[in-house]
Short mmCIF file of the C-alpha atoms (twelve columns), coordinates in Angstrom:
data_MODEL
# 
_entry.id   MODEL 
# 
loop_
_atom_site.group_PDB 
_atom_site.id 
_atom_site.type_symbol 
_atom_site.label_atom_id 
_atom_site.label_alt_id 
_atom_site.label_comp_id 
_atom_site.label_asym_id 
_atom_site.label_seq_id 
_atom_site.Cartn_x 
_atom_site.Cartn_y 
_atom_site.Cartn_z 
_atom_site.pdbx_PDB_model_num 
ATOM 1   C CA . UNK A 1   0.000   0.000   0.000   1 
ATOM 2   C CA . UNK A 2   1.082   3.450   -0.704  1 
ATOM 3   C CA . UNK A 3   1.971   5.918   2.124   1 
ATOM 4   C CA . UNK A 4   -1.427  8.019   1.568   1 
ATOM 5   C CA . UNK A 5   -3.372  5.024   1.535   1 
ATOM 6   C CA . UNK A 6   -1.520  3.548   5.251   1 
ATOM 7   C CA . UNK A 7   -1.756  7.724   6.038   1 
ATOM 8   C CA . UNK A 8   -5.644  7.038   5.423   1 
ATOM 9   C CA . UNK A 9   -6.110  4.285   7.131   1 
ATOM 10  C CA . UNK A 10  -4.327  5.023   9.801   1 
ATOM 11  C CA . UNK A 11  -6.312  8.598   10.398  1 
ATOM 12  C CA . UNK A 12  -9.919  6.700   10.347  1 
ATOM 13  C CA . UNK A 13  -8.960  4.371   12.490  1 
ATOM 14  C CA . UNK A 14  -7.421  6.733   14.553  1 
ATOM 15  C CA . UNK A 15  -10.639 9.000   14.758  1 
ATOM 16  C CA . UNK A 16  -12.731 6.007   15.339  1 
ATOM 17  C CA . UNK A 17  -10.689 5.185   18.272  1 
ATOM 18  C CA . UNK A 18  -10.805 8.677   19.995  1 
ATOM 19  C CA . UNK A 19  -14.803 8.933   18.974  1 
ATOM 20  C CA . UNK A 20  -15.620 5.780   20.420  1 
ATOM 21  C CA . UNK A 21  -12.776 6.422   23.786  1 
ATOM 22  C CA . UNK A 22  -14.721 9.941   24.414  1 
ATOM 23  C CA . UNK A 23  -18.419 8.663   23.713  1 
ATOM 24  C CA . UNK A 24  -17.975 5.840   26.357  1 
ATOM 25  C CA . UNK A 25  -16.169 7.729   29.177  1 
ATOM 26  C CA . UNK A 26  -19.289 10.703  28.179  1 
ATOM 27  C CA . UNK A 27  -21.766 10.688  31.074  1 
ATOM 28  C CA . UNK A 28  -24.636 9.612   29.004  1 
ATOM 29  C CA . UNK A 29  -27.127 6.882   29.404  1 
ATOM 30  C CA . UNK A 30  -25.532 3.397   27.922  1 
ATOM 31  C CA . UNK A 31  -28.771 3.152   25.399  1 
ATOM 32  C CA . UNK A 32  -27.865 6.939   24.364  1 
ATOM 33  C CA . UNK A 33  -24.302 6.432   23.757  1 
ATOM 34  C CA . UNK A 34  -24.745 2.868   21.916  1 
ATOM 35  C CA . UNK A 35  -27.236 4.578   19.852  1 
ATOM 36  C CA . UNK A 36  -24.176 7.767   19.052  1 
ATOM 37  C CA . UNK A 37  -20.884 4.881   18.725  1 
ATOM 38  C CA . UNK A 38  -23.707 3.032   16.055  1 
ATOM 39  C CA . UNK A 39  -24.510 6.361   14.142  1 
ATOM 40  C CA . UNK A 40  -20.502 7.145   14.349  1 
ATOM 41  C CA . UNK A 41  -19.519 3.712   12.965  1 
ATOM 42  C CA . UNK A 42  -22.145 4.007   10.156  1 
ATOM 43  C CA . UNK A 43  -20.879 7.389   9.599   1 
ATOM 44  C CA . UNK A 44  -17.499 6.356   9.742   1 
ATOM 45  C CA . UNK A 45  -18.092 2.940   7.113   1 
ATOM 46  C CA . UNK A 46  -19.940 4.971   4.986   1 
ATOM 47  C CA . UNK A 47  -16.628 7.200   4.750   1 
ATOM 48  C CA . UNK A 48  -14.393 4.576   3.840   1 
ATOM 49  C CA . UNK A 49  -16.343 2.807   1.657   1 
ATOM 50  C CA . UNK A 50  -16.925 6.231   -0.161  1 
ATOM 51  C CA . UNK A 51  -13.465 6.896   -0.299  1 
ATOM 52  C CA . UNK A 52  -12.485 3.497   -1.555  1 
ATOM 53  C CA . UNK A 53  -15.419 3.335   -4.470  1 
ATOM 54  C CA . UNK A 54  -13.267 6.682   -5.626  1 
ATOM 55  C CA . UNK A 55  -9.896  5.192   -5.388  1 
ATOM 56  C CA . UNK A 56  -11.457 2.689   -7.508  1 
ATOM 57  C CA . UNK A 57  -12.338 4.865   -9.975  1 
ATOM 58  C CA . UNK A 58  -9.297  6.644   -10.216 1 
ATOM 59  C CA . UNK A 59  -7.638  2.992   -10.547 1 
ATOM 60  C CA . UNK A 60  -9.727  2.159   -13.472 1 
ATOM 61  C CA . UNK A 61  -9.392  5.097   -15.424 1 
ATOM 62  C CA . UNK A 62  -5.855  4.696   -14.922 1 
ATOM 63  C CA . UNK A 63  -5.649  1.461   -16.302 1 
ATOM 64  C CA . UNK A 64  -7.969  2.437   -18.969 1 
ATOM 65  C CA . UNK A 65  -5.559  5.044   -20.262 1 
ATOM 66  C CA . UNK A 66  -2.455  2.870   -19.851 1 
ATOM 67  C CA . UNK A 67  -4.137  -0.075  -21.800 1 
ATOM 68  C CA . UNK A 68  -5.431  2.372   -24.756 1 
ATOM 69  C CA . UNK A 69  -1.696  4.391   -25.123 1 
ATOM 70  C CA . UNK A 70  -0.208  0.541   -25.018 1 
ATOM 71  C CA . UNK A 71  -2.684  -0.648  -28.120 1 
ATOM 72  C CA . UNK A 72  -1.746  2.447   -29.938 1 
ATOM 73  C CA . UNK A 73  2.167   1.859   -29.091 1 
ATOM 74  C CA . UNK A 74  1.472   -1.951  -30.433 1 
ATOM 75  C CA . UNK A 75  0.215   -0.544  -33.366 1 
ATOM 76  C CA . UNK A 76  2.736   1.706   -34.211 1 
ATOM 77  C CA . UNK A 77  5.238   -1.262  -33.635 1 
ATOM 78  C CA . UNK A 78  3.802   -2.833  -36.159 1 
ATOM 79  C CA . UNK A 79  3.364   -0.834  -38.319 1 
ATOM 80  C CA . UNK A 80  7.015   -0.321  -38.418 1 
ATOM 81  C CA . UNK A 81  7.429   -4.005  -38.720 1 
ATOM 82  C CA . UNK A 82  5.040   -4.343  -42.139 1 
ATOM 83  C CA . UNK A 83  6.985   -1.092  -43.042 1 
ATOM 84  C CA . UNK A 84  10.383  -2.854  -42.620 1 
ATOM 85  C CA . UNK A 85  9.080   -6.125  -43.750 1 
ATOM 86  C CA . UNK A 86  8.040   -4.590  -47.060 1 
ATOM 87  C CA . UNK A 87  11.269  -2.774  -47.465 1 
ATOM 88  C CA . UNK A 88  13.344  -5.902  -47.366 1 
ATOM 89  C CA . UNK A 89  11.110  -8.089  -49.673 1 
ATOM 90  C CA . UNK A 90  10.974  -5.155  -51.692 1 
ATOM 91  C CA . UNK A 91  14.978  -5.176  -51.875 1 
ATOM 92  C CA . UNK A 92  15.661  -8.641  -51.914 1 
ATOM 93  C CA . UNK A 93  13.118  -8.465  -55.623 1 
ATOM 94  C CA . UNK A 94  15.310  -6.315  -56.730 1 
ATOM 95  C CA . UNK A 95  18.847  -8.062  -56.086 1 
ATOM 96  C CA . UNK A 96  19.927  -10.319 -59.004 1 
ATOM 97  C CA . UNK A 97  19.813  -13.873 -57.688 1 
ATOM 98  C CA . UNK A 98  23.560  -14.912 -57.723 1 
ATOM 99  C CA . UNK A 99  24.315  -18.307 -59.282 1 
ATOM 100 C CA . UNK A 100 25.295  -21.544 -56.861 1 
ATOM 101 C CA . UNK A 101 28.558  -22.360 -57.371 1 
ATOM 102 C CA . UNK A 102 27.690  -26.101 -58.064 1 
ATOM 103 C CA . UNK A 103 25.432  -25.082 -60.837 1 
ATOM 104 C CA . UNK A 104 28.255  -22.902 -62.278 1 
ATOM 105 C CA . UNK A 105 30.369  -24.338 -65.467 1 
ATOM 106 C CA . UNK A 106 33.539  -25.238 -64.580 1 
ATOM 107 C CA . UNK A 107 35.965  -24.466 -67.043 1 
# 
């Protein structure tokens, strides 16, 4: 994992620690302050997962880009190859075709 994502991580569940250390040392009912840590941990999930679905996104797009700029490279590649290809065929047509020396008179 990158250092952001470990930064992140390690923020929420920091947060989530000191919510949930300050809500149960509150002087609240219990039934008050289970109902607060449940609405914080919702909260709190529906953060990450929220953040996540758009590190997602950003990872797809990425990889979208990188595969699209690699098919165009590939295609450029061969291009060059057909290009090159064609250039020596086109040569070697031209070249007389030298005799073998067994077929050659001796004399």
């Amino acid at each position: 994992m990158s250092k952001l994502t470990n930064g992140v991580i390690g923020f929420v569940a920091g947060a989530a620690a000191g919510i949930i250390t300050g809500l149960l040392l509150a002087p609240r009912k219990g039934e008050e302050t289970r109902q607060i840590v449940k609405d914080k941990t919702k909260k709190a999930s529906n953060d990450i997962a929220q953040e996540f679905e758009e590190k997602m996104e950003k990872i797809q797009e990425r990889f979208k880009n990188f595969k699209e700029k690699a098919e165009e490279e590939i295609e450029e590649v061969e291009e060059k190859i057909n290009d090159v290809s064609a250039s020596v065929e086109s040569s070697a047509k031209k070249r007389p075709k030298k005799a073998n020396a067994k077929e050659q008179p001796k004399g």
